[in-house]
C-alpha positions in Angstrom: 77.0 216.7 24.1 79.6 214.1 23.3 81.0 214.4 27.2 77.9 214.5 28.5 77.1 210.6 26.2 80.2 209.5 28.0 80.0 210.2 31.0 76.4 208.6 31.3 78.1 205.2 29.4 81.1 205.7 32.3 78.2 205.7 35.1 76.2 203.2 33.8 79.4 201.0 33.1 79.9 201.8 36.9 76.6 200.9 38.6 76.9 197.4 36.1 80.3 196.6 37.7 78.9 197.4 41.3 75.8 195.1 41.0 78.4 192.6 39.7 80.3 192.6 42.2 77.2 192.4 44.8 76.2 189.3 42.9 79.3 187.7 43.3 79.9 188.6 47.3 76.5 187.7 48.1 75.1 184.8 45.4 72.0 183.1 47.0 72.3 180.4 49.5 71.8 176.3 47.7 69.6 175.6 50.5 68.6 171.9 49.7 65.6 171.1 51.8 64.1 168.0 51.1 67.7 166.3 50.8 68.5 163.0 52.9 71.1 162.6 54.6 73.1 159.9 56.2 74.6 159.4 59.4 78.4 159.5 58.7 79.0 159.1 62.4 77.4 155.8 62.3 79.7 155.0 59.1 83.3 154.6 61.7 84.1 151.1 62.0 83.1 150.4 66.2 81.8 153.7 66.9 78.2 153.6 69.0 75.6 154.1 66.8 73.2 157.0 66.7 69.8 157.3 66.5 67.5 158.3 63.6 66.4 161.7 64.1 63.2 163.0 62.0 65.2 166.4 61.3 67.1 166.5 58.0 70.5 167.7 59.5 71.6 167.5 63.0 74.5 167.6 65.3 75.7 166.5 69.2 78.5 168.4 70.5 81.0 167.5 73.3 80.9 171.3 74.7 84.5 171.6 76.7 86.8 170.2 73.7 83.9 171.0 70.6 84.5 166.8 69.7 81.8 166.1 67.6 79.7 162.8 68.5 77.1 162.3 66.0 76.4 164.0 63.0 74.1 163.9 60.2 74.3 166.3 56.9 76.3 168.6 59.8 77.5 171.3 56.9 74.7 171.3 54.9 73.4 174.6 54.6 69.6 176.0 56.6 67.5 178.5 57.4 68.3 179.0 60.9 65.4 181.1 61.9 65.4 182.7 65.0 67.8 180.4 66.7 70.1 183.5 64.6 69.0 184.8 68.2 71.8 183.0 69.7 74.4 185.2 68.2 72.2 188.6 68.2 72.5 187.9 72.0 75.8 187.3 72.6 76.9 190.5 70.2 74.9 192.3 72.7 76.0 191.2 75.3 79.8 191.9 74.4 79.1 195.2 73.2 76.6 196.8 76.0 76.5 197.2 79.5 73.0 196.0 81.0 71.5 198.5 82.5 72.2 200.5 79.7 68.2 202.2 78.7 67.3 201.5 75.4 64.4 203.5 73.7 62.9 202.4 70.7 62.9 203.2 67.5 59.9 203.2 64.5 62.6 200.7 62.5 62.3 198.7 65.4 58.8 198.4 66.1 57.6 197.8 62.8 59.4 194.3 62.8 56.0 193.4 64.6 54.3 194.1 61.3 55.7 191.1 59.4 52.7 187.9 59.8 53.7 186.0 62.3 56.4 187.7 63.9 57.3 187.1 67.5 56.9 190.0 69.9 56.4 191.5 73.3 54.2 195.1 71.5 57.3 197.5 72.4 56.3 200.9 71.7 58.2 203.8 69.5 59.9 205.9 72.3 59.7 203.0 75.2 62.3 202.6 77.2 63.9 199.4 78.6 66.8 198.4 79.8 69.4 196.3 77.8 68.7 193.3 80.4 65.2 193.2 79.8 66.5 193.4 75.8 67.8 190.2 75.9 65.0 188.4 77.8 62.7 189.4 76.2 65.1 188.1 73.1 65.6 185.0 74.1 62.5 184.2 76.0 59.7 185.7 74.1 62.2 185.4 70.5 61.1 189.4 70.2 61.5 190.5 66.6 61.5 194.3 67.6 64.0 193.5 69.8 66.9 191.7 67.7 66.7 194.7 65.9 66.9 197.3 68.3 69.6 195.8 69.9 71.0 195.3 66.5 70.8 199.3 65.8 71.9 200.0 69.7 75.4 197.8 68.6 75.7 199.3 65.4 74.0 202.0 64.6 71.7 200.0 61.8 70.8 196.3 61.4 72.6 195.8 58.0 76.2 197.1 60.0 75.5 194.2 62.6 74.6 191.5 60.0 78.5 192.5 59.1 79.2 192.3 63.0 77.6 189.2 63.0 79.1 187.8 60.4 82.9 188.9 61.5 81.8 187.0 64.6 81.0 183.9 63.0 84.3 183.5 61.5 86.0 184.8 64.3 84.5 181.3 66.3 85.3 179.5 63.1 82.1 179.4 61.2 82.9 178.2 57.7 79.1 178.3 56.1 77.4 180.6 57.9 75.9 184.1 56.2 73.8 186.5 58.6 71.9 189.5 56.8 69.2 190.3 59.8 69.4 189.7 63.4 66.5 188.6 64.1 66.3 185.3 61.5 63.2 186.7 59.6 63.2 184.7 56.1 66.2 185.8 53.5 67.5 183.4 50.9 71.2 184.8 51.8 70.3 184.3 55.7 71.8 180.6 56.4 74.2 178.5 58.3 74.6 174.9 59.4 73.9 172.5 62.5 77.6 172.6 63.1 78.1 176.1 62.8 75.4 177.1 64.9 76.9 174.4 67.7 79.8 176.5 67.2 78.4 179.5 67.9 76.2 178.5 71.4 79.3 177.0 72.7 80.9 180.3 72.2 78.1 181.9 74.0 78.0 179.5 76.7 81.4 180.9 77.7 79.9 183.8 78.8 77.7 183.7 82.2 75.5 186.4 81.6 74.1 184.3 78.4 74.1 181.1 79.9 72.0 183.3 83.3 69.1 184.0 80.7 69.1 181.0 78.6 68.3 179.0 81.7 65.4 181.6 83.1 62.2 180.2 82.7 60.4 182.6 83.5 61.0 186.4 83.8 59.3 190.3 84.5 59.7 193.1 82.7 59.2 196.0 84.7 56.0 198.5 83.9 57.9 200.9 81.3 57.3 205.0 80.8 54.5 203.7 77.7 53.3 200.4 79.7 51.7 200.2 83.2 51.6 196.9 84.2 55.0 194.2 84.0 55.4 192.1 80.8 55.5 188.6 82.0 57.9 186.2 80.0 57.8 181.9 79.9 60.2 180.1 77.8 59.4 178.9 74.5 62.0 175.9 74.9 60.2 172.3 75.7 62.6 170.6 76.9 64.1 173.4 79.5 60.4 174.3 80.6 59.6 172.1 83.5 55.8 171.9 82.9 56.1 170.5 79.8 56.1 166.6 79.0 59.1 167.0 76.4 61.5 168.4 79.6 64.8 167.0 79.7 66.6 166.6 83.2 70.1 169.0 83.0 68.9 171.3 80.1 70.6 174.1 80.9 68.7 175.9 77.7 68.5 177.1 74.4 66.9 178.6 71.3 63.8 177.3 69.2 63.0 178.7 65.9 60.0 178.6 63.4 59.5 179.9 59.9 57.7 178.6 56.7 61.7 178.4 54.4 63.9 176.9 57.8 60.9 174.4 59.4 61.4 174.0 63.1 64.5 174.3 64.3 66.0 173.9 67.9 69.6 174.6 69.4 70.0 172.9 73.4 72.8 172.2 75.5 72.4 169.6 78.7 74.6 168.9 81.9 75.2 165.9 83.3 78.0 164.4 85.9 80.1 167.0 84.5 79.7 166.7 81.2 77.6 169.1 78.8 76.7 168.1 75.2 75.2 170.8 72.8 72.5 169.3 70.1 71.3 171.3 67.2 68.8 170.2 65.1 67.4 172.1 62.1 64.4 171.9 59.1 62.2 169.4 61.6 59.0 169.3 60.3 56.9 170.1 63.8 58.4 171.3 67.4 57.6 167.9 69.1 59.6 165.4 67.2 62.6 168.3 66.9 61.9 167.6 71.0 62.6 163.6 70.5 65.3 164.3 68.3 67.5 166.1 70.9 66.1 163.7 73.7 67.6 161.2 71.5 70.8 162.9 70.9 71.7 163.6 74.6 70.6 160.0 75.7 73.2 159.0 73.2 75.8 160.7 74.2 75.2 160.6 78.3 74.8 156.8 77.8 77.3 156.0 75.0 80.3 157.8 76.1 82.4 158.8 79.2 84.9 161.9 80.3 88.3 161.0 81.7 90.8 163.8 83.1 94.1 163.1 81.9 96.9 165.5 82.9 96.6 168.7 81.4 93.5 167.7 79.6 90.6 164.9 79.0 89.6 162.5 77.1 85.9 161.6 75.4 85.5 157.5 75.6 83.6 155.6 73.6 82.3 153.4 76.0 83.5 149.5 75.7 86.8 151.2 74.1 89.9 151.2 75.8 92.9 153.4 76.0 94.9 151.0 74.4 92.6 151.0 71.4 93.2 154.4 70.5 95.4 155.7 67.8 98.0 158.2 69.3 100.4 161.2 68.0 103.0 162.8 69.8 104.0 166.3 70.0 107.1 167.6 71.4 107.0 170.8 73.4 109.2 173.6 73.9 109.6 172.6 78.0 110.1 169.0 77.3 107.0 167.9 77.8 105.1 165.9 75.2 101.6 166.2 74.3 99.3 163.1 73.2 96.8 163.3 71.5 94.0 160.2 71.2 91.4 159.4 68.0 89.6 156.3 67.0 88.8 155.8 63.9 90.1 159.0 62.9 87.9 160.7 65.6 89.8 163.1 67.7 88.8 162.1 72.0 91.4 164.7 73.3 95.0 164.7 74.8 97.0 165.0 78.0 100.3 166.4 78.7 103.2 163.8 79.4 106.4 164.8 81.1 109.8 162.9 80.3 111.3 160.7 82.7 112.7 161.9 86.2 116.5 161.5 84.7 115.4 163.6 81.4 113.6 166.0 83.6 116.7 166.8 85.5 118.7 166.7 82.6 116.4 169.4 80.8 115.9 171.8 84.2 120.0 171.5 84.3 120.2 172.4 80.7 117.5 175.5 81.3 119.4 176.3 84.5 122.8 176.4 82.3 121.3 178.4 79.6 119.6 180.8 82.5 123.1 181.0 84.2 124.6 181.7 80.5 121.7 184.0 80.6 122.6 185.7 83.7 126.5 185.8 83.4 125.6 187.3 79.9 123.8 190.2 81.2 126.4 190.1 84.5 129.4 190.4 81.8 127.5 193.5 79.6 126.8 194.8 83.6 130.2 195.2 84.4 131.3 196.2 80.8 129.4 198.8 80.9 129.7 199.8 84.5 133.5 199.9 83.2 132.8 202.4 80.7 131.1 204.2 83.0 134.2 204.8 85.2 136.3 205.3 82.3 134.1 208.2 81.0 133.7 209.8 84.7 137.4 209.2 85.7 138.3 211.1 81.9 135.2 213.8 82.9 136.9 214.2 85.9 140.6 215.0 84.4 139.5 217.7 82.2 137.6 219.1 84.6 141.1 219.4 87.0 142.4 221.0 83.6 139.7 223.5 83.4 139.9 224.4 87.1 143.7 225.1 87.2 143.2 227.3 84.0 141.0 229.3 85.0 143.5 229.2 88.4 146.1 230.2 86.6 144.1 232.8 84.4 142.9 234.5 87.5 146.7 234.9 89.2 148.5 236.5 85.8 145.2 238.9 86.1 146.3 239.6 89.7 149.7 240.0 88.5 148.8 242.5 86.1 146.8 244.9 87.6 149.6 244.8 90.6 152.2 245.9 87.6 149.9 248.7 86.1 149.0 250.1 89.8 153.1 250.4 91.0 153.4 251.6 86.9 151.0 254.5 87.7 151.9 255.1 91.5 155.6 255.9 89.7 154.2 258.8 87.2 152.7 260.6 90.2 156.1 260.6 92.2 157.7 262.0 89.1 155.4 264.6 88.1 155.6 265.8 91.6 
């Protein structure tokens, strides 16, 4: 009775320590909505200024070097919603070919059961391929299928909330926690307006995201469960070109809607070469979300210019000149030098600056001496040991002699021998006789 009282305390002491530990891995996000905040771009002295955005955080992105133009409570933690969609597809697409069939599954389709969930009424047992997955993902924002894709990747959704999340800091996600793929309300499902910048500009590498982002409109074949195609138009304003809050370059996006995160909107636009990526998060309708990133790309296109520099670029504030910029200097392995540029403690960029045409030819002379030093070396360990070589077959070769004329000389006092015993026996006979 007494074992059996302990090892009850022991289990229960257990399950305590486990539920501890939960609590302290996974405490609730401090998700302030409501909270003001201020433009801290707008703070650097002779920086353009940005403009007020309705949203309570938001973020403009330079998308090639990740420079940050404008930013407004940046890493303050939201709901993201179902711009979480953004990651879902790119996991997806990393891990899956597309023509891969999917069939779902009864988890899946009951996502459509939660109020207000987006869907495109896929079917337990229907079969699609992974291609119509993610349009249907980031067209129609399909619930069921962030999670089916989520259990196709990982077996369940709560091991790809851990992909997800491995992702995240992978790109370099500092405040971002996923626990569902899809962005259906959790208090422990947040990141920020910079993290989630982040995170489409890691997508945006890849072509087969940035193929459906753009796609206004797309079919999905009739199914083995469905007769007739599922027809698909985007969700995003400003990359629909019917709609009155369409922005010229928008190359696409994610929107997002729930009652915790508000309206929320990740786009990236392309102009003369340059693409900027806005997020903007806890807006309190779609249409001034719409204004806000229209005002956040018209800043950037108009306020600042690209320059290639060799072996990178530069991000100009425009009325700023080069010789306004603070500089730093690193010196490289090959000689080189590479400068980088920042005003007002901004970071622009950098190029690559090679030394003089005298230091030049003094360092290639210095690498050819140490690659002649190099070669001699090896020349020197060559011959040394093409040496030994010779040595150990000329000394292979002298034994061998030694054993030959042995066995010579054993073979001769054999002959020798059995010539003695033959005339010793051919003498008996003549004498017996």
């Amino acid at each position: 009775m007494e074992k059996k009282r302990k090892w009850r305390y022991l289990k229960t002491f257990a399950a305590a320590m486990m539920l501890c530990t939960c609590l302290i891995a996974e405490p609730a996000a401090a998700v302030n909505n409501g909270t003001v905040y201020p433009i801290t771009s707008n703070e650097m002295a002779g920086w353009p200024q940005g403009p007020e955005v309705a949203c309570e955080t938001a973020v403009l992105m330079e998308a090639d070097s990740g420079i940050v133009l404008y930013n407004k409570g940046m890493d303050e933690l939201r709901y993201p919603a179902s711009i979480t969609k953004i990651m879902t597809a790119l996991l997806a697409i990393e891990n899956c070919s597309l023509d891969t069939q999917v069939t779902f599954s009864e988890t899946a389709v009951a996502a459509e059961q939660v109020a207000g969930s987006s869907t495109i009424n896929m079917q337990v047992g229907e079969v699609i391929t992974i291609r119509d997955c993610l349009f249907g993902l980031m067209i129609q924002s399909a619930n069921e299928v962030a999670i089916q894709l989520a259990e196709t990747v990982s077996g369940s959704e709560a091991a790809f909330a851990e992909l997800m999340n491995q992702k995240a800091a992978e790109i370099g996600c500092k405040n971002t926690h996923f626990v569902n793929a899809s962005g259906l309300p959790d208090e422990n499902h947040y990141t920020t307006a910079y993290d989630m910048a982040l995170i489409f500009r890691e997508a945006l590498k890849n072509d087969t995201f940035k193929e459906i982002i753009g796609m206004q409109t797309y079919y999905i074949p009739a199914t083995n469960l469905t007769a007739t195609e599922r027809r698909l138009h985007t969700h995003h304003p400003l990359l629909a070109e019917e709609s009155a809050e369409h922005y010229e370059g928008c190359i696409g996006g994610k929107s997002g809607s729930t009652e915790a995160a508000g309206k929320t909107l990740v786009t990236g636009a392309e102009q003369n070469g340059v693409t900027y990526l806005a997020v903007v998060m806890k807006g309190a309708d779609m249409a001034p979300n719409c204004a806000d990133t229209t005002n956040l790309f018209n800043y950037g296109f108009q306020n600042f210019e690209k320059k290639e520099l060799n072996g990178g670029s530069l991000l100009l504030p425009k009325g700023i000149t080069m010789e306004q910029l603070e500089t730093s200097e690193e010196k490289q392995e090959n000689g080189n030098t590479l400068v980088k540029y920042s005003y007002s403690g901004q970071y622009l960029g950098s190029e690559i600056k090679e030394p003089p045409k005298e230091e030049k030819i003094k360092s290639e002379e210095k690498q050819e001496d140490k690659t002649s030093d190099n070669t001699a070396a090896a020349k020197d360990k060559e011959d040394t040991n093409s040496k030994d070589g010779t040595e150990n077959i000329s000394l292979t070769s002298i034994l061998l002699i030694i054993m030959a004329a042995l066995i010579i000389v054993l073979i001769v006092l054999l002959g020798v021998l059995v010539r003695h015993d033959r005339k010793r026996k051919k003498k008996r006979r003549r004498k017996k006789k």
